[in-house]
C-alpha positions in Angstrom: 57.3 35.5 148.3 59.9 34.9 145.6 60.0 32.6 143.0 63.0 30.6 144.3 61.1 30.1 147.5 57.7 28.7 145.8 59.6 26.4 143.8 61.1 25.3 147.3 57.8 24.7 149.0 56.2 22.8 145.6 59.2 20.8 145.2 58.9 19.2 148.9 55.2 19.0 148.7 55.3 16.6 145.8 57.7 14.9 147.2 55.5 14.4 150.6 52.3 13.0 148.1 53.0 9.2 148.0 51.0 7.6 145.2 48.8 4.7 145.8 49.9 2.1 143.5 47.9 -1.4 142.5 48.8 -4.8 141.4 47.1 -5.6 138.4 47.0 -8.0 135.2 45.4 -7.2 131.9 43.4 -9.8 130.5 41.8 -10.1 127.1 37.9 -10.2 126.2 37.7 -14.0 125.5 39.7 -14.4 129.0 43.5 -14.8 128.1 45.8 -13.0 130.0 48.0 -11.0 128.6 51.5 -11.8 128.7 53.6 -9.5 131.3 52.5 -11.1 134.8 51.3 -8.7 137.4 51.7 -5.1 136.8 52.2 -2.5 139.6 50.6 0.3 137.8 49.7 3.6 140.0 45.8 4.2 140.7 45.8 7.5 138.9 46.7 5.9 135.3 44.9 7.2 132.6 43.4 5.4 129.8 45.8 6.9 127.4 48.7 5.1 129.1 46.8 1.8 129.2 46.6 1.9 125.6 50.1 2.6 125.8 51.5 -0.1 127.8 48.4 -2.7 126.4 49.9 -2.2 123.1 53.2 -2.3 124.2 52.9 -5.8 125.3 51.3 -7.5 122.8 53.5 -5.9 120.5 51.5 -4.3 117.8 53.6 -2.3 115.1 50.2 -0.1 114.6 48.5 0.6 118.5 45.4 -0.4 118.3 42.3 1.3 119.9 41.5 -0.3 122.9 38.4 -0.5 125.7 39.4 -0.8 129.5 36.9 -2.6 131.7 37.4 -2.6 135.2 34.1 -5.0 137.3 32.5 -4.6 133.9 32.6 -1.0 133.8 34.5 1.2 131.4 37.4 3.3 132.4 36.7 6.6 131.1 38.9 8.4 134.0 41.9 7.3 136.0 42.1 4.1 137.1 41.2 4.6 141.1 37.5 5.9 140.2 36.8 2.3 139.2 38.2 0.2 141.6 35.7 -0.7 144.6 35.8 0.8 147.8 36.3 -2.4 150.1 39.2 -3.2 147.2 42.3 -3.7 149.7 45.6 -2.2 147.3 47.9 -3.9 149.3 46.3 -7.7 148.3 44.2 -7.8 145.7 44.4 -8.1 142.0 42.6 -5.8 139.4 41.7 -7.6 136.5 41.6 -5.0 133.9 40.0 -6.1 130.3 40.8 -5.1 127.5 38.6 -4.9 124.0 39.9 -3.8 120.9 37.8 -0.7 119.4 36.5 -0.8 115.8 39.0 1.6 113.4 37.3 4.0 111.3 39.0 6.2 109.3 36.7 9.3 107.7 37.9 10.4 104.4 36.2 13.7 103.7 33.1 13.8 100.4 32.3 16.5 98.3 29.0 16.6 96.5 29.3 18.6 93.5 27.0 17.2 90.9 29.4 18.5 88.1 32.1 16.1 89.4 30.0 13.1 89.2 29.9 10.7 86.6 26.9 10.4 84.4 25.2 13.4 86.0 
């Protein structure tokens, strides 16, 4: 097979894979939902990109980590792992929370005695 026509048969089988997509709204830990409306996000988002567009709507200058929740379990994966079986994409909602993380920034120690004050 050559390389032109692998590319060929690829190219038309991605375009052949239709991606399930899902309305959903992102809504805060204390219940306030975030500005935006519904979302039509696809059901193979990663939690990387929630973060993304999360901190893209409530307009932080510095993203923030954040915590997905999804019928009050965490996304860890794409999106579709969490989202019930009897869920019907064509009607229902996915109420996705959101929970800002806890930053911690490590600064690294050195324990050498002859650095230390008084020692």
């Amino acid at each position: 097979m050559s390389k032109r026509k692998l590319d060929d048969e690829t190219g038309t089988a991605l375009a052949d894979v239709e991606v399930k997509r899902v309305l959903s709204r992102f809504k805060s830990d204390t219940g306030e939902v975030l500005s935006g409306g519904l979302l039509d996000l696809p059901v193979d988002i990663t939690v990387d990109k929630l973060q993304a567009i999360c901190n893209a709507l409530l307009q932080q200058e510095e993203p923030l980590p954040l915590a997905f929740y999804v019928n009050n379990v965490e996304v860890t994966d794409v999106l579709e792992k969490y989202v019930g079986k009897d869920f019907s994409i064509s009607e229902d909602v996915v109420e996705i929370i959101y929970q800002p993380q806890a930053v911690f920034k490590v600064r690294a120690v050195t324990r050498c005695t002859g650095s230390l004050e008084g020692h």
